[in-house]
KEKOL-104048 format. One line per 5 residues: their letters; for each residue x, y, z of N, C-alpha, C, O. Coordinates in Angstrom, 1 decimal. Layout:
KEKOL-104048
a	X,Y,Z,X,Y,Z,X,Y,Z,X,Y,Z; ... .
This chain:
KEKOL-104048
xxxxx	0.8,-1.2,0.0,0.0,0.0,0.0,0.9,1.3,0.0,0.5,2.2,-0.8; 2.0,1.4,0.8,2.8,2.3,0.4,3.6,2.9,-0.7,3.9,4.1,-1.0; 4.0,1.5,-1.4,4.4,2.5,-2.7,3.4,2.8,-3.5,3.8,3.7,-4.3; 2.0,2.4,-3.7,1.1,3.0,-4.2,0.5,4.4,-4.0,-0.1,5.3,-4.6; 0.8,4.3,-3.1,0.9,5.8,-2.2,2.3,6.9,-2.5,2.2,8.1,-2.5 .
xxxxx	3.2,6.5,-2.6,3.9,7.3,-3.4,3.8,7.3,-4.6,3.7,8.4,-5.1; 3.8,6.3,-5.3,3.4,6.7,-6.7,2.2,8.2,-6.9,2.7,9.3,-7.3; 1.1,7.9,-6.8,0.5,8.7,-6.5,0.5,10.3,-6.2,-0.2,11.2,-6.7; 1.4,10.4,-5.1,1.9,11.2,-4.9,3.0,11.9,-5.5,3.2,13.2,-5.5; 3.7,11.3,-5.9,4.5,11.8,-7.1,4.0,12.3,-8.6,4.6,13.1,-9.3 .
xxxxx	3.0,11.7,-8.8,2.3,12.1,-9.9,1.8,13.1,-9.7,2.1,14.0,-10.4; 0.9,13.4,-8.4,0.6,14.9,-8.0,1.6,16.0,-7.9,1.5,17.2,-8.1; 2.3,15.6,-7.6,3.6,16.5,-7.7,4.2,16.8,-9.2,4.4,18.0,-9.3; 4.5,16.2,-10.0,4.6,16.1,-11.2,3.4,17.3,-12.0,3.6,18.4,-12.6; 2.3,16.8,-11.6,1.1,17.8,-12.5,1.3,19.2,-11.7,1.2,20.2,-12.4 .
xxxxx	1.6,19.5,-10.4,1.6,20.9,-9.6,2.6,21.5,-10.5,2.4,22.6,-10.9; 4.0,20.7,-10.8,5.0,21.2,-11.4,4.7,21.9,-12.6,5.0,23.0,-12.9; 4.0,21.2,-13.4,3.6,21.6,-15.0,3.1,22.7,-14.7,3.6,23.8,-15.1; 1.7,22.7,-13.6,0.5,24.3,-13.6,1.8,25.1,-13.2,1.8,25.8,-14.1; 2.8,25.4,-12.5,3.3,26.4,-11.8,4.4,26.7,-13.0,5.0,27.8,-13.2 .
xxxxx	4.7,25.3,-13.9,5.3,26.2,-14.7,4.6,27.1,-15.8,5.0,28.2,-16.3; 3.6,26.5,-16.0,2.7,27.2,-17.0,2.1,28.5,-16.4,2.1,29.6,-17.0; 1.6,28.3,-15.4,1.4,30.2,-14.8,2.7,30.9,-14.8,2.5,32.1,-15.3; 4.1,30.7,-14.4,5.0,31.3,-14.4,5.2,31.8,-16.0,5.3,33.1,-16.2; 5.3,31.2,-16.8,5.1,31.6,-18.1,3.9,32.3,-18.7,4.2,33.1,-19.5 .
xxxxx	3.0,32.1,-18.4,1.4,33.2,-18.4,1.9,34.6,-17.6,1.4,35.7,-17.8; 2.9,34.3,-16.8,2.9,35.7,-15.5,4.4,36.5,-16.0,4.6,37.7,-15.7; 5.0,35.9,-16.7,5.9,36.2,-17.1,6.4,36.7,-18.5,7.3,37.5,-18.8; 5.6,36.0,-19.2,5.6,36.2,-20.8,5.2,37.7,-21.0,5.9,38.6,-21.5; 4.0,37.8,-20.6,2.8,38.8,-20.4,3.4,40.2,-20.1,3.3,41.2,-20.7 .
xxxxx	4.3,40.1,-18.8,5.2,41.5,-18.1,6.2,41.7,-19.0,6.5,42.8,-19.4; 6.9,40.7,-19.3,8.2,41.5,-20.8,8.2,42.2,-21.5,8.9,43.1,-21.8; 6.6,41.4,-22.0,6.2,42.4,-23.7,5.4,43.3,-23.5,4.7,43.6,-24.5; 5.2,44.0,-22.3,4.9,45.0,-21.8,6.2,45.9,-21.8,6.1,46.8,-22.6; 6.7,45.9,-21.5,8.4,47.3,-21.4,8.5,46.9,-22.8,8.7,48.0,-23.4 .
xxxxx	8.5,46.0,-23.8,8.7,46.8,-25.1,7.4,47.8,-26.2,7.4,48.0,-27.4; 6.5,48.3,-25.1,5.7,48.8,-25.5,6.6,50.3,-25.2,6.9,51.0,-26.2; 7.0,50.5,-24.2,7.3,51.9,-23.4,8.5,52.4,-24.4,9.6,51.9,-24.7; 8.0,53.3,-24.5,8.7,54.6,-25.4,9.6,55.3,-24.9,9.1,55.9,-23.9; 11.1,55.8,-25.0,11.8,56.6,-23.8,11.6,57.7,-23.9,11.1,58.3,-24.9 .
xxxxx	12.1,58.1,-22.4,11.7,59.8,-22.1,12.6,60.8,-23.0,13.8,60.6,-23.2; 12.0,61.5,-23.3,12.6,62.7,-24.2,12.9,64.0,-23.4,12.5,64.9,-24.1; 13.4,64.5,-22.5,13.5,65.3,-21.8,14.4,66.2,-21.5,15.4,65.8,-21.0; 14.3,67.5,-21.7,15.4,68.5,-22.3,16.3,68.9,-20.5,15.9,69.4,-19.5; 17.1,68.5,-20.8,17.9,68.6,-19.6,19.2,70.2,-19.9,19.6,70.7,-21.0 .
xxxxx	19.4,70.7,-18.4,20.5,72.0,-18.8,21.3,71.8,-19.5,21.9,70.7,-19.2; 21.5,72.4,-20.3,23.0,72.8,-20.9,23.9,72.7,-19.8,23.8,73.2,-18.7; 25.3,71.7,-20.4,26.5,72.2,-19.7,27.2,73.0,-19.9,27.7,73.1,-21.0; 27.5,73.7,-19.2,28.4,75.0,-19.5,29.7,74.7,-18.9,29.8,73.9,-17.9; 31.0,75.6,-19.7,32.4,75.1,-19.1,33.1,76.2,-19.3,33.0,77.0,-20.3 .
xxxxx	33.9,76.4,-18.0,34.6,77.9,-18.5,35.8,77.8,-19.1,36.7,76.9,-18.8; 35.9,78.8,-19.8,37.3,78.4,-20.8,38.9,79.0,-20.0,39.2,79.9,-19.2; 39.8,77.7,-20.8,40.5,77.3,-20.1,41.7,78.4,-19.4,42.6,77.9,-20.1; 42.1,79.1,-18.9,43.2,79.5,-17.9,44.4,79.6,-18.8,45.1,78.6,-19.1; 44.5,81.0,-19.1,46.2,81.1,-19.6,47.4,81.1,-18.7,47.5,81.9,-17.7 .
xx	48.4,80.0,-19.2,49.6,79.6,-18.4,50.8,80.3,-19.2,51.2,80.0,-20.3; 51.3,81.2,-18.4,52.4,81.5,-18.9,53.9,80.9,-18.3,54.9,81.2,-18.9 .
C-alpha cells in the first residue's frame, strides 16, 4: 500500500509542477512584452556649460 501511495503522490507532484510552470510563463511572458511597448523619455535637460580654459604663462 505504500508504494502505491507514493506513486500517487508523485504524480501529484509532477502535475503541480507543470500548472506552476505554466502560470509562471502566463505571469511572465505577459510583463516583458509590456516594457517593449514603453517609449523613452525625451526630456530636455540644462545645458552644460564650461569655462574656458586658464592662460599659463
Amino acid at each position: 500500500m505504500l508504494p502505491q501511495l507514493l506513486i500517487k503522490m508523485l504524480q501529484i507532484i509532477k502535475i503541480q509542477y507543470q500548472i506552476i510552470i505554466y502560470l509562471l510563463g502566463v505571469l511572465f511572458g505577459k510583463s516583458l512584452t509590456d516594457w517593449d511597448d514603453e517609449e523613452p523619455v525625451n526630456q530636455s535637460y540644462q545645458k552644460l556649460q564650461v569655462d574656458e580654459l586658464p592662460v599659463i604663462e
